[in-house]
C-alpha positions in Angstrom: -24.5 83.1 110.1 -24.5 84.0 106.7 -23.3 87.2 107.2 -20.6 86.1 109.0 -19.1 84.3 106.6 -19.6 86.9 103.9 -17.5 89.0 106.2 -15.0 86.1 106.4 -14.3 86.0 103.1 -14.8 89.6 102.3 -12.0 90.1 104.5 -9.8 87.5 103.9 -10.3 89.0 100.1 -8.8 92.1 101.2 -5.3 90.4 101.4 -5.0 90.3 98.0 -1.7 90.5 95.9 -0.5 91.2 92.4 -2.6 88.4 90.6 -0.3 85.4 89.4 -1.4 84.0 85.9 -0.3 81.1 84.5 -1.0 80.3 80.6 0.6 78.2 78.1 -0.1 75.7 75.1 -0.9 72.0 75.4 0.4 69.4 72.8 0.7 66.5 71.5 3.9 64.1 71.0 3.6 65.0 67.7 3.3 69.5 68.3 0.2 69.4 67.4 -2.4 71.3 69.8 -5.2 69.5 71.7 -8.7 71.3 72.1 -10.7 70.5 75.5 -7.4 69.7 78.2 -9.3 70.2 81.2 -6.2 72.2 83.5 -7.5 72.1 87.3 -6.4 73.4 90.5 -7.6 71.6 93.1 -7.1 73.4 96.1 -8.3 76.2 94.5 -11.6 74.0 93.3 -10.8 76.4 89.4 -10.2 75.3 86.1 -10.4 76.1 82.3 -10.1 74.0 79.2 -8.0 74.5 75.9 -9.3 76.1 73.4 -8.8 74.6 70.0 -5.1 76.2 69.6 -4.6 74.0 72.8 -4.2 77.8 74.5 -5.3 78.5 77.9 -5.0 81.0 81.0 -5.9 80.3 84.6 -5.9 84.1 87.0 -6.2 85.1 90.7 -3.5 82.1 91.3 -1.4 82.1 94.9 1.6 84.1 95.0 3.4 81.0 95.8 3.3 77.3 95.2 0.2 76.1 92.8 -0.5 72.6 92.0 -2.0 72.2 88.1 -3.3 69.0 86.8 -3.9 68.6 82.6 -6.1 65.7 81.2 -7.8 64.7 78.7 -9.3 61.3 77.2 -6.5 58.9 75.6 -3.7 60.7 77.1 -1.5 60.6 80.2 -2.2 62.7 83.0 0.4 65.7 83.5 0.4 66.5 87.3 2.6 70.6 87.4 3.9 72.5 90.6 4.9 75.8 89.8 7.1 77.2 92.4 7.5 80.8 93.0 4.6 81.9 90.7 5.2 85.5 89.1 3.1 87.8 87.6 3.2 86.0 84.5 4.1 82.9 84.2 4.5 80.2 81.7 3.8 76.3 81.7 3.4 74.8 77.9 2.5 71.1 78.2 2.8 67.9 76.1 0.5 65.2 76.4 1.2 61.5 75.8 -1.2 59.2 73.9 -2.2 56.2 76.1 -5.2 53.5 76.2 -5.7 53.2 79.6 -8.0 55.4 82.1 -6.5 58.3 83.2 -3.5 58.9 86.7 -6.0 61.0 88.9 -4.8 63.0 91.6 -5.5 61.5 94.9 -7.0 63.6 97.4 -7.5 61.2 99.9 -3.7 60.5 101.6 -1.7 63.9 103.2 0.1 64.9 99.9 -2.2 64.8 96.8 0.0 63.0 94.4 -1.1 61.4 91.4 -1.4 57.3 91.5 1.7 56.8 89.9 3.6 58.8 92.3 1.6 57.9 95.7 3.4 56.0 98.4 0.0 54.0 98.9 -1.7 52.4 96.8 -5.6 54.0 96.6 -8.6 52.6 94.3 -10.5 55.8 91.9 -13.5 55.4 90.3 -15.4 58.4 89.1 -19.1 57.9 89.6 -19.5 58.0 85.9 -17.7 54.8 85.7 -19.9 53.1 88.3 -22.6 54.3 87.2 -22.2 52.9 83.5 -22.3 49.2 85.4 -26.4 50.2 86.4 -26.1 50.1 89.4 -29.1 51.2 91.4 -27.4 52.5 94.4 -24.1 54.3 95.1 -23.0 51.0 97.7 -24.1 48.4 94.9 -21.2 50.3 92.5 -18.7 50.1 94.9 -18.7 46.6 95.3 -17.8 46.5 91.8 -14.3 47.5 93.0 -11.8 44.4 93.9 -12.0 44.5 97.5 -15.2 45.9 98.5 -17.9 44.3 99.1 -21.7 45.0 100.8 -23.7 43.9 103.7 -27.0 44.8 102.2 -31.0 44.5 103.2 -32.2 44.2 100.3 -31.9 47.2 97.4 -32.4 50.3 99.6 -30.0 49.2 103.0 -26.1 49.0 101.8 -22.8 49.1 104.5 -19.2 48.7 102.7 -17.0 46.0 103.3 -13.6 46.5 102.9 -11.4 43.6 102.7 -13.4 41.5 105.4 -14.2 44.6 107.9 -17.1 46.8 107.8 -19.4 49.1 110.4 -17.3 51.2 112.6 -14.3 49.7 111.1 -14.4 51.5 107.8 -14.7 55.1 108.1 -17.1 57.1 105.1 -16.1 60.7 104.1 -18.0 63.6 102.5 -17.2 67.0 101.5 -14.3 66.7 103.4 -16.2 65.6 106.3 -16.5 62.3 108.3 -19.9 60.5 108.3 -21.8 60.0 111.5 -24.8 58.3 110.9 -25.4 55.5 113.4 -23.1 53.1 110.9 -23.0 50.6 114.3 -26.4 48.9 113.6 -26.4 46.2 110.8 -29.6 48.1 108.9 -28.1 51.8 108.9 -27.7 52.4 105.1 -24.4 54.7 104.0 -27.2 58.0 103.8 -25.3 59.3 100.4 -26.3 59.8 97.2 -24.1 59.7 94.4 -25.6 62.7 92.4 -23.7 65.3 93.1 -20.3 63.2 94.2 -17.4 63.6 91.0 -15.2 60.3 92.3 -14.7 58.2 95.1 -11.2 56.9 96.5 -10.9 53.7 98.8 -7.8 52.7 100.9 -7.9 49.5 101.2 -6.5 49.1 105.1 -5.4 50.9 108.5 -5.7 54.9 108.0 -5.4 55.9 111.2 -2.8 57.9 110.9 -5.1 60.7 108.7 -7.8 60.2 110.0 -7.9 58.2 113.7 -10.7 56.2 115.4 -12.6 54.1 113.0 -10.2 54.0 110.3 -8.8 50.7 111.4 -10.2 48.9 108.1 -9.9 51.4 105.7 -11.9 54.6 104.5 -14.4 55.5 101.2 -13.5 59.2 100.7 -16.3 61.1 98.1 -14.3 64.1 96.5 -17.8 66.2 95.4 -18.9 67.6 91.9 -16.3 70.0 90.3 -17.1 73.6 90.2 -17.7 74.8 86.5 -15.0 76.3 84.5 -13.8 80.1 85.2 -16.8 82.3 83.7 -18.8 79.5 82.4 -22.3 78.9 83.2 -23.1 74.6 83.0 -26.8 73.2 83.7 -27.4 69.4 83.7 -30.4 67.0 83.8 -30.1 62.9 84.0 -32.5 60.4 84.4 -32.8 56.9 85.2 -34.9 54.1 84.9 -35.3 50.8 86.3 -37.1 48.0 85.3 -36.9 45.6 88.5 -38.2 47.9 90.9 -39.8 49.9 88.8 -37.8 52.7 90.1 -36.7 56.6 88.8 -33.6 58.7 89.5 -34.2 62.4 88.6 -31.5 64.8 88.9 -31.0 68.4 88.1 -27.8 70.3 88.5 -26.6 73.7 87.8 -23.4 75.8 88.1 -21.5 78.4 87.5 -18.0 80.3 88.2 -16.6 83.7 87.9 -12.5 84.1 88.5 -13.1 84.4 92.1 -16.5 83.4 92.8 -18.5 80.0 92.1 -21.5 78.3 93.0 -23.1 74.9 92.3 -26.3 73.4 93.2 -28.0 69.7 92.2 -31.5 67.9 93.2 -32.1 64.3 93.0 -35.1 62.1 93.9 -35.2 58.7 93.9 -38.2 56.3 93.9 -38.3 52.1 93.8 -40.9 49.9 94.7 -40.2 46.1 96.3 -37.8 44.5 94.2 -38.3 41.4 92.3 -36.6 38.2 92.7 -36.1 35.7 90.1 -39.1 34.1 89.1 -41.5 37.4 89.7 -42.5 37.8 92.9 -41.8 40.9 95.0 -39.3 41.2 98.7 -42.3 43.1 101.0 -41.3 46.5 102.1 -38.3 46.8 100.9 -39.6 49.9 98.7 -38.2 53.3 99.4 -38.1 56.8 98.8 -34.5 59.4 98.6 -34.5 63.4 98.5 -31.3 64.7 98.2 -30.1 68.0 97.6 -26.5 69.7 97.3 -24.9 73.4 97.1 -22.5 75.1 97.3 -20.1 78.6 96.8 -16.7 79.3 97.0 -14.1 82.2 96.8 -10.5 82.6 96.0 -7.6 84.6 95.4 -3.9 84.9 95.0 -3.6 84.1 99.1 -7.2 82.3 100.0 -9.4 79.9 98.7 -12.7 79.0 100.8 -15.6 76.6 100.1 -18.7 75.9 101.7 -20.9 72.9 100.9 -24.3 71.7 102.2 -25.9 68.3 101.7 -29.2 67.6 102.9 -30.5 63.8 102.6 -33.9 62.5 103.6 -35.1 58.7 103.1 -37.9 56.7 103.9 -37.3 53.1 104.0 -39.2 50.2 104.4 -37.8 47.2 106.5 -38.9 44.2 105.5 -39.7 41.6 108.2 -42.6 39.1 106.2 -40.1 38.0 103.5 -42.1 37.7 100.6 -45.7 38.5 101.6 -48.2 40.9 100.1 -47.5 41.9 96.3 -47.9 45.6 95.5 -45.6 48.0 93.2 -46.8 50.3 95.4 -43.7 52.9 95.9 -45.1 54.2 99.7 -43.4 52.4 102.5 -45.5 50.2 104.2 -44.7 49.6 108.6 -42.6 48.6 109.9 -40.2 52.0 108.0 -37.4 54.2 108.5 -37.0 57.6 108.4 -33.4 59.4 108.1 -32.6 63.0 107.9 -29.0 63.9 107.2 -27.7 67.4 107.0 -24.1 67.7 106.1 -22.1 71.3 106.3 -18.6 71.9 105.5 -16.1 74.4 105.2 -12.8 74.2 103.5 -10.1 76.7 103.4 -6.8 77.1 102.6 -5.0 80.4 103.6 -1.6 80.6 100.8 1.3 81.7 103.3 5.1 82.8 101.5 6.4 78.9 101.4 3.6 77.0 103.1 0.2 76.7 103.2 -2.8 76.1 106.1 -5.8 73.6 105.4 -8.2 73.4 107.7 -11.8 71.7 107.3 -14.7 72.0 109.3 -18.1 69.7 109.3 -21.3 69.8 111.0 -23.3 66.4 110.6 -26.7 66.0 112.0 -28.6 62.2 111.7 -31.5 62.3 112.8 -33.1 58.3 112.7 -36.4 57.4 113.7 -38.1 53.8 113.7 -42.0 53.3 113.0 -42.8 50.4 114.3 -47.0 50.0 113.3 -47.8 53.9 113.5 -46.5 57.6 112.6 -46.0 58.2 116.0 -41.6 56.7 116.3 -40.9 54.4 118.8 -37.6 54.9 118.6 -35.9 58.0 117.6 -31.8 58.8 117.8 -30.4 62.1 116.8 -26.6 62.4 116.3 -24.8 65.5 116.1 -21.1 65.7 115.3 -18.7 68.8 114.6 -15.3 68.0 113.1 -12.5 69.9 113.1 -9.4 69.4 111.2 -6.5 71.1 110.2 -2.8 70.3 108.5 -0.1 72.5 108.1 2.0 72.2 105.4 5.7 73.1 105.8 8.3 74.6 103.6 9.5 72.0 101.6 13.1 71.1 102.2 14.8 70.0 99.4 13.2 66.7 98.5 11.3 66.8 101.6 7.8 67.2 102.3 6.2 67.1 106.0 2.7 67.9 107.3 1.5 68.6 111.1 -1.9 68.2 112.0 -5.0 68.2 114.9 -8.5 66.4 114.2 -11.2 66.2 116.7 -14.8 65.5 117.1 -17.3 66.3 119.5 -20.5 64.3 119.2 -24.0 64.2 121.4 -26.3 61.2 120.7 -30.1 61.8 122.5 -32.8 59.9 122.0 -36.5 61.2 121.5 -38.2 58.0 121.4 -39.9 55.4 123.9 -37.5 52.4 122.6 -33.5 52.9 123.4 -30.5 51.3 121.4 -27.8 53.1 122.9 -27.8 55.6 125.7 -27.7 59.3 125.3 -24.1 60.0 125.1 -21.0 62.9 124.6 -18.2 61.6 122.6 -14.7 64.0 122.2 -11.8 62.9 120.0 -8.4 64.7 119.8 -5.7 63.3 117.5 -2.3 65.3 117.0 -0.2 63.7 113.7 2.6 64.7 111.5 4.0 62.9 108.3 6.7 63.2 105.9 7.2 62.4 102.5 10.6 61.9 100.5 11.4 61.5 97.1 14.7 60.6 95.3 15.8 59.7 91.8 12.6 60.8 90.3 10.9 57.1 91.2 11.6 56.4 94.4 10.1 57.6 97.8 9.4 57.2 101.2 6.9 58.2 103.4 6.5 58.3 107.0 4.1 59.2 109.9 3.0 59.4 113.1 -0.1 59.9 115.6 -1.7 60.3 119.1 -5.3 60.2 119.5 -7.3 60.2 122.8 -11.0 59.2 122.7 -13.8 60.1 125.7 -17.0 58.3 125.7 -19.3 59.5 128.4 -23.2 58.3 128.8 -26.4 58.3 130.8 -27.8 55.9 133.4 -31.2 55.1 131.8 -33.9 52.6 132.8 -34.5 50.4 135.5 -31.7 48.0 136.6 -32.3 44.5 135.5 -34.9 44.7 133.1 -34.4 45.0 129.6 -33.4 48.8 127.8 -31.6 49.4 131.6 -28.4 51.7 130.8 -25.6 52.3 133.6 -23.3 55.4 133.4 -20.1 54.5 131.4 -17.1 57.5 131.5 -14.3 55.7 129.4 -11.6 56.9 128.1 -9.4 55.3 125.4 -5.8 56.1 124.0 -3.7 54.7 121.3 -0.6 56.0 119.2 -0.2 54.8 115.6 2.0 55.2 113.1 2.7 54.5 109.3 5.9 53.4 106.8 5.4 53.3 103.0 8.0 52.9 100.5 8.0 53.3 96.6 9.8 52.8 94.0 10.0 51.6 90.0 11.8 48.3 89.5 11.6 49.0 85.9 10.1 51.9 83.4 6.9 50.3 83.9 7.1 48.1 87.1 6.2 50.0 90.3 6.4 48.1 93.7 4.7 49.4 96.9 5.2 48.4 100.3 3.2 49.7 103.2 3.5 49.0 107.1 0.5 51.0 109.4 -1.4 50.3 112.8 -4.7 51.6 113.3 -7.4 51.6 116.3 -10.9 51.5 117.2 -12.6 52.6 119.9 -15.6 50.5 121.5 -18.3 52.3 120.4 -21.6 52.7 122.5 -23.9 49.7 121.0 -20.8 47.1 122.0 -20.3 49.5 125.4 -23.9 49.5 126.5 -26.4 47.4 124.8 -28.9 45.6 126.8 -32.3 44.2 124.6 -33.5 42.8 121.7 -31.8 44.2 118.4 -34.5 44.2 115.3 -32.2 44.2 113.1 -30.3 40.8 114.2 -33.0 39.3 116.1 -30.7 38.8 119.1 -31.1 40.2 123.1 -27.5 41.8 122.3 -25.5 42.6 125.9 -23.0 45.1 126.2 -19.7 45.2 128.1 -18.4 48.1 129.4 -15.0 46.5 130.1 -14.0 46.6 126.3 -10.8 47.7 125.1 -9.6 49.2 122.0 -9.1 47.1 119.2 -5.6 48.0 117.6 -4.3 46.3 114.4 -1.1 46.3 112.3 -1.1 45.9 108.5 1.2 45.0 105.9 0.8 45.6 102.1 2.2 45.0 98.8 0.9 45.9 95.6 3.1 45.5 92.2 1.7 46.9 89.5 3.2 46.6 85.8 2.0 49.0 82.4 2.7 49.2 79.7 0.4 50.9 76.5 -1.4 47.4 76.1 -1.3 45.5 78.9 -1.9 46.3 82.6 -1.5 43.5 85.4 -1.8 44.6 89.0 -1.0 42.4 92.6 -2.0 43.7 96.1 -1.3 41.1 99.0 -2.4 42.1 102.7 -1.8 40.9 106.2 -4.4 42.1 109.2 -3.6 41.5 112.6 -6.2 42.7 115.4 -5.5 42.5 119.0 -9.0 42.8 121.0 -10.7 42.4 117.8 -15.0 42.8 119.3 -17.5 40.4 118.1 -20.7 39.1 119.3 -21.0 35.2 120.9 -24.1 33.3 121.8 -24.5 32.7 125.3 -26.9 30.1 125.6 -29.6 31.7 127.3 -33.0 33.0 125.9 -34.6 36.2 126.7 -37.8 37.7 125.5 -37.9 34.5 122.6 -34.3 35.5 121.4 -30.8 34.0 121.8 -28.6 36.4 124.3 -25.4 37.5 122.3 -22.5 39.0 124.4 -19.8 41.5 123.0 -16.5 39.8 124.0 -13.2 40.6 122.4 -10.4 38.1 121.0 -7.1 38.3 118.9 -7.8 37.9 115.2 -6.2 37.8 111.8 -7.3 38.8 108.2 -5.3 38.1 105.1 -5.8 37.9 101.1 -6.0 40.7 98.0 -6.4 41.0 94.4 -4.9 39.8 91.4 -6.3 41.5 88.0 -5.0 42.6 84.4 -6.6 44.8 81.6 -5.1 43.4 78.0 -6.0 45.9 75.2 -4.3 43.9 72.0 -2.8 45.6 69.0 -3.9 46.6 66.5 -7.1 45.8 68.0 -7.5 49.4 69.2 -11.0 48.5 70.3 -11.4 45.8 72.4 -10.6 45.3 75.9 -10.7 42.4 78.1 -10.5 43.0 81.9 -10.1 40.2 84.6 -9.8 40.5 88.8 -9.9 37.5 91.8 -10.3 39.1 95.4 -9.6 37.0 98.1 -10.1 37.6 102.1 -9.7 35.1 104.8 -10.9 36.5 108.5 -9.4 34.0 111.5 -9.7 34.4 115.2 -7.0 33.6 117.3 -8.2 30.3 118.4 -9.0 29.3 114.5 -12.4 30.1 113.9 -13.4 32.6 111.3 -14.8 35.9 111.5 -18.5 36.5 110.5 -19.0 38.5 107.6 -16.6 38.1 105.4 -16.7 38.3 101.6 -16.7 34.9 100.0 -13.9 35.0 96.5 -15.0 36.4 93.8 -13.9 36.5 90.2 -14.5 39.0 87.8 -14.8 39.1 84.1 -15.3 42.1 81.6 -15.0 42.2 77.6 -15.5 45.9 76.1 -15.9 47.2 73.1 -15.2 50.9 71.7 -17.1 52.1 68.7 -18.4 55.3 66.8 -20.9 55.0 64.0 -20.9 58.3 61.5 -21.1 61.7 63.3 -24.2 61.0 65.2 -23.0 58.3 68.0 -19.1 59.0 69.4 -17.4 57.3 72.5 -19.8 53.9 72.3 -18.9 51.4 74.3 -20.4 47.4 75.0 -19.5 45.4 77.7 -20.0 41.8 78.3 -19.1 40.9 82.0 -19.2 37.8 83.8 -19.2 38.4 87.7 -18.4 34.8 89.6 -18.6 34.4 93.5 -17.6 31.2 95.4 -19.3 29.2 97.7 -18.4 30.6 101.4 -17.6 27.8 103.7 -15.6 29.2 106.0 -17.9 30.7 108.6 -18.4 31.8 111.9 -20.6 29.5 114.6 -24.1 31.4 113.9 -23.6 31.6 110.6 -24.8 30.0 107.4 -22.6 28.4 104.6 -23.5 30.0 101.0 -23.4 28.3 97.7 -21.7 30.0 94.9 -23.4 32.0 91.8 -22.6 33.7 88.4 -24.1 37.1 87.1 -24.0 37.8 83.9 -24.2 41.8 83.1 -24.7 43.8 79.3 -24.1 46.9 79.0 -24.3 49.6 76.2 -23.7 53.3 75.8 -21.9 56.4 74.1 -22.8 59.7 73.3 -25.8 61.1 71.1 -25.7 64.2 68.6 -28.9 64.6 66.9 -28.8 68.5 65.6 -27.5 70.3 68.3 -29.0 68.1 70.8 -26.0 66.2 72.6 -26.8 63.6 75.2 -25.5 60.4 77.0 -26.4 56.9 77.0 -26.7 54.2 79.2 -28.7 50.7 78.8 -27.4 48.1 81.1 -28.9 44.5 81.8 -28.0 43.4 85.4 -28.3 39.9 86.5 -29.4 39.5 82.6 -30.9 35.2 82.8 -32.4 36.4 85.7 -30.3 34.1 88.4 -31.5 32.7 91.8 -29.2 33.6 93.9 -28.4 34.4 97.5 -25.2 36.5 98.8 -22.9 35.3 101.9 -23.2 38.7 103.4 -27.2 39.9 102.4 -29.5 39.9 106.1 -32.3 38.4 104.5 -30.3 35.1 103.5 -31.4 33.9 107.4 -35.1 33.9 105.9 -34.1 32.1 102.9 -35.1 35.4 100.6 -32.8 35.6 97.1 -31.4 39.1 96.0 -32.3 40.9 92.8 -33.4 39.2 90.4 -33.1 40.6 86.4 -32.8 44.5 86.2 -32.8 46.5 83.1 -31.3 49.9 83.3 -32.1 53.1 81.2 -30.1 56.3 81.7 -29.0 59.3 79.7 -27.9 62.8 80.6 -28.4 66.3 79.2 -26.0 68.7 79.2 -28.4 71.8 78.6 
């Protein structure tokens, strides 16, 4: 294999053209050069930096088009396209001064604007910015972000929820790659790790159209760590601490770049005994353990850029099932545990043709999930593998036209090892076909278009005896659906922007909702399946306005859900084995809500910041009554502070935030209703220079009077067990 793929690239080398350079000067408003403008090429995964005549020079560029990006702290972000590259080309920049966070380039919809110019509206965080809230897992910092939420077992089990929908119905990318990793049952944790992962970008409803099946609800794309700078050599080592469980976060990274070649690599662990609930005492088993390592090397030139990543991911998880029961700090998991092995490989490539350019991305996934039930020996064992293919073609651009053709497909094998069954073994093949176009007019305006087919094959296994429990029959299905998208966008004013999107997206049963037939752990139901199921298909509408100016941001997203054959469990009234028998039926259903939030940086109060959100989500079946799992309102509140003291603390920053959620009263018929609660969070940072020793700072006081609470959408609220109780949170990071 691996000399394959040096022979791949070795030869796809040996197309190379005169180099194209690009090199200019970066200023100010005021001519004055800027040192440390960070200039990126994203497709070709290179950059460089300024140096401190705001100078710079980026080689080995394609012959043709070439998409540069320039920012830096405190100033806009300038998104260049240089058509027609030369030689020698030149591209001086000026930079404006601004307060708030920076326009990133979105990676996640077909044409890789920035924000400001994207037909739809996508949420970016950097996981630097999460992280700086203390967060203990990557899941518990995305909730942070107005319309997402978590259905979580405790600290170590999170699944997103995007605007009321969740499981299958929000799809998870990595490295390019979709996730498969079992997401169906309600105790199958994300399986990333945010060390190694630069940002994360959610859309916040129906992508179907990029990305078919699954993407009915939305998806969490994870764009991974940056490459270093051309012929620069970067190491890094962070650590955390936490006080609550006890619990470290190690992580060591280094990388380095050539102009053609670059390589990366980063290892984390992570360690956390039971957590603590308010008033001391300790959830049992819900301790675990995370390994997780990433690499990766890449290659380009003037007509070819190539990347290949690999992510491997192991965790051992204790499931708790005696509430709060023995008390031990003990970090090894106790039975009843979980072990997951993930191994993630991807491949991105871009070959650089005269006016347009191929993409093409290819993943491997492997899940492997076992279940230890009172031994070492699994009782139930699952092993998922998935290759992914996808690739877009991206046409000559026609005037003020852009338009992309695309396939995506999948071909997936489930088998299972152990003595217990979930889901049969089963072959799944996806084949989507898509193109999109995007139109732009009066230097604010534009309009974007798309459309899909995808066809979906689920075949499986007779298994078991018929009529007793963990009995499979043979189910060959096959689903089909066509989707498509409308987006418009356009500036009201020089600092109003108005979006409106239209989109259907689909769902395919998937094989626990096909085929189940027993007693599910992690609900403590005898779930049956039904084979008869249709594909759930939904239409969206969304609006987002969003006003800016350089002190005061205000921000409105509204959203409308409909779902035709949306699935969802119902009691039957029968008892089996001690539990309640569930049945998947399917019914018409509605969501509808969205978020409402401003960021107010007075003058001349150049340091201060107040930040304010409300997120809303209502989830109705057709015959009136609600959905299960859905987010109860919540209202968020955030004061921060910007400070430097001498020369030896710069960028310090305090934050004071107040995070409010609502009682949740409008539930479904098996569930619970939920009182509300308020969090109050501290946090404190900046960056240390001591000498030439230069690190960052975190200390961040969760949950800080230590609140009794329990969240609408945690598993253990059935048992009456609270979540987290106060956690203090100690990080910094070397740069060595």
């Amino acid at each position: 294999m691996k000399k394959i793929i040096i022979t791949l690239l070795l030869g796809f080398s040996a197309l190379l053209h005169a180099q194209s350079t690009v090199s200019g000067t970066v200023t100010n408003m005021t001519s004055q050069p800027i040192k440390g403008v960070s200039i990126y090429a994203p497709e070709l995964h290179k950059g460089t930096t300024t140096d401190e005549n705001g100078k710079y020079s980026l080689s080995n560029l394609p012959n043709g088009n070439v998409k540069l990006t320039f920012t830096f702290v405190g100033f806009t972000t300038v998104n260049k396209t240089i058509k027609g590259l030369q030689q020698e080309n030149t591209l001086d920049v000026i930079l404006e001064e601004t307060i708030f966070q920076m326009d990133e380039v979105i990676v996640s919809t077909a044409f890789n604007k920035i924000q400001s110019q994207n037909v739809m509206k996508v949420e970016h965080e950097t996981i630097k910015e999460l992280q700086q809230k203390g967060t203990a897992t990557l899941i518990e910092g995305l909730a942070t972000i107005p319309g997402v939420s978590q259905v979580s077992t405790g600290t170590s089990i999170g699944k997103p929820v995007i605007r009321g929908l969740s499981g299958n119905r929000v799809l998870v990318y990595s490295q390019g790659v979709r996730m498969e990793n079992q997401q169906f049952g309600d105790e199958h944790g994300l399986g990333l790790n945010d060390a190694g992962v630069e940002s994360v970008e959610v859309i916040k409803g129906p992508a179907s159209l990029l990305y078919g099946s699954d993407a009915l609800g939305g998806v969490l794309y994870f764009n991974p760590e940056k490459f270093a700078d051309a012929n620069t050599f970067k190491a890094n080592f962070s650590q955390k601490l936490f006080s609550n469980t006890l619990g470290s976060n190690s992580s060591l990274g280094l990388k380095t770049s050539t102009e053609n070649w670059k390589f990366i690599a980063r290892g984390s662990y992570n360690t956390h005994s039971d957590y603590r609930v308010s008033g001391g005492d300790r959830v049992t088993n819900t301790r675990y353990n995370e390994t997780d390592f990433k690499t990766g090397i890449g290659y380009s030139n003037s007509s070819f850029s190539s990347v290949l990543r690999y992510n491997y991911n192991k965790l051992d998880l204790g499931i708790p099932e005696d509430g709060i029961a023995a008390q031990s700090s003990s970090k090894n998991t106790a039975f009843p545990r979980q072990g997951v092995f993930n191994h993630l490989l991807s491949l991105n490539s871009i070959i650089y043709l005269k006016d347009s350019k191929l993409d093409v991305d290819l993943g491997y996934v492997a899940n492997d999930r076992s279940e230890f039930e009172d031994s070492d020996i699994a009782g139930l064992q699952m092993k998922l593998k998935t290759f992914n293919y996808d690739a877009k073609y991206h046409l000559p651009k026609m005037g003020k036209l852009e338009s992309i053709l695309g396939i995506q497909g999948m071909h997936q094998t489930n088998v299972n090892s152990g003595e217990e069954y979930l889901i049969p073994d089963a072959t799944t093949n996806d084949f989507g076909v898509f193109g999109t176009v995007n139109y732009e007019w009066d230097n604010n305006s534009a309009l974007q278009a798309g459309l899909r087919f995808d066809n979906r094959k689920i075949t499986t296994e007779e298994h078991g005896t018929l009529g007793e429990e963990g009995y499979f029959k043979a189910v060959d299905k096959s689903f089909d659906s066509f989707n498509a998208s409308l987006g418009y966008k356009t500036n009201l004013a020089d600092d109003l922007t108005l979006r409106l999107n239209l989109a259907s997206g689909f769902r395919a049963p998937n094989l626990a909702e096909l085929t189940s037939n027993g007693v599910h752990e992690g609900t403590n139901r005898y779930e049956v399946g039904n084979s008869d199921l249709k594909t759930e298909q939904n239409v969206q509408s969304d609006i987002n306005l969003e006003y800016n100016n350089s002190h005061f941001e205000f921000f409105v997203n509204g959203f409308y859900n409909h779902i035709n054959n949306y699935i969802y469990t119902s009691p039957t009234g029968a008892v089996l084995d001690s539990n309640d028998v569930f049945n998947y039926i399917q019914d018409n259903a509605m969501l509808y809500g969205g978020e409402i939030g401003l960021h107010f940086h007075p003058h001349p109060l150049d340091w201060l910041h107040y930040e304010t959100s409300f997120e809303t989500v209502t989830g109705k079946k057709q015959n009136g009554d609600f959905l299960p799992l859905i987010p109860a309102n919540n209202w968020n509140n955030t004061i921060r502070t910007e400070f430097k003291i001498k020369n030896w603390f710069e960028t310090g920053f305090a934050t004071l935030n107040f995070a409010t959620t609502f009682n949740q009263q409008n539930v479904s018929g098996f569930e619970t209703e939920s009182n509300g609660y308020t969090l109050v969070n501290l946090g404190l940072g900046g960056t240390v220079k001591l000498g030439k020793t230069v690190f960052d700072v975190n200390l961040n006081g969760n949950n800080l009077f230590d609140k009794k609470y329990i969240a609408h959408l945690s598993r253990l609220k059935n048992d009456g067990i609270p979540n987290i109780g106060r956690n203090i949170v100690l990080g910094v990071n070397f740069n060595l």
